[in-house]
C-alpha positions in Angstrom: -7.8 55.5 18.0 -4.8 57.7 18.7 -3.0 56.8 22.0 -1.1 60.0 23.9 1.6 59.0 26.2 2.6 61.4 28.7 5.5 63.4 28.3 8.6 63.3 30.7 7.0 65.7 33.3 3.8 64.3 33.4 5.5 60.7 33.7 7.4 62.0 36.5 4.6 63.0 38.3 2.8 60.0 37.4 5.9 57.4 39.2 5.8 60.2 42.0 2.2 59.9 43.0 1.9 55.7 42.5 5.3 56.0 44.6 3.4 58.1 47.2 0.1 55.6 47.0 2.0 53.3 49.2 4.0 55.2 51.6 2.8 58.3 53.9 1.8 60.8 51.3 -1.1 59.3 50.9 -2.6 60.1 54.3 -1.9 64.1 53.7 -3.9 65.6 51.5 -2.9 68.9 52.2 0.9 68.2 50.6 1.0 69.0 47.2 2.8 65.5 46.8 -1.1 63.6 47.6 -1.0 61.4 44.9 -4.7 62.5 44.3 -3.0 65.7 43.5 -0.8 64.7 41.4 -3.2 62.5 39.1 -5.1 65.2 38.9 -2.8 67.4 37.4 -1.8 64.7 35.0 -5.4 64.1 33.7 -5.9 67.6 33.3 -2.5 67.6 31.2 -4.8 64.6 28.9 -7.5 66.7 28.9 -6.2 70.0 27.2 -4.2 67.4 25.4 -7.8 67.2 23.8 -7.8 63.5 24.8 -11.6 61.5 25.2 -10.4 59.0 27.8 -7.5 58.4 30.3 -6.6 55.1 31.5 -5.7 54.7 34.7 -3.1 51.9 34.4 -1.8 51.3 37.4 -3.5 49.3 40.1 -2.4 51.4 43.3 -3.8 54.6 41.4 -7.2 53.0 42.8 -6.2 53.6 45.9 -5.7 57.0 46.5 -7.6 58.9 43.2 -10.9 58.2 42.2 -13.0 60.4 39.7 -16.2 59.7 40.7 -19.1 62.0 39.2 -16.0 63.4 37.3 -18.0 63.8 33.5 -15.0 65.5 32.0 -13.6 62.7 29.6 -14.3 58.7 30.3 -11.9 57.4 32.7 -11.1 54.1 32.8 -10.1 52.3 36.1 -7.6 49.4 35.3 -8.6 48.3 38.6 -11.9 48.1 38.2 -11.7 46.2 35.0 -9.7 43.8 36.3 -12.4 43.2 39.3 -15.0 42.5 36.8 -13.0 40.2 34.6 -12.2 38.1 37.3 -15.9 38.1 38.6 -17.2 37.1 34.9 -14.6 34.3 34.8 -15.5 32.9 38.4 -18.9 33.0 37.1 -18.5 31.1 33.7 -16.1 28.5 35.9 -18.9 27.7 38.3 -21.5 27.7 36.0 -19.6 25.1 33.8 -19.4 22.7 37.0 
């Protein structure tokens, strides 16, 4: 496995749009500054990076960009993962007692 890290631009829009997860950026879609925009643009960067999967590792990136349907490369929700981990351990815990 190869891992690709953004470069400066791309990381720059990447603190810009988990920046404008939490204030009122996210409610206007129409501003090029929608987070959903901007991750958009940065996964496209992965992809004709020629990458197979992106991690979205930010929790708030949950919140405002979701490639659902999206078949162009595996995308993995940090978020998500989290969820299930903590759902499998609450499980095991009260299955043990």
């Amino acid at each position: 496995m190869q891992l690709i890290y953004p470069n400066d631009e791309m990381q720059r829009l990447v603190t810009l749009g988990i920046c404008n997860a939490k204030n009122s950026k996210r409610n206007q879609p129409e501003s090029e500054e929608f987070p959903g925009k901007l991750f958009t643009k940065v996964c496209d960067w992965f992809i004709d990076q020629g990458v197979d999967g992106i991690v979205g590792g930010c929790t708030d990136i949950s919140a405002v960009f979701s490639p659902n349907g999206w078949k162009k490369v595996k995308y993995v929700d940090s978020l998500m993962v989290l969820s299930e981990e903590l759902i499998k351990n609450l499980n095991r815990n009260n299955s043990n007692g």
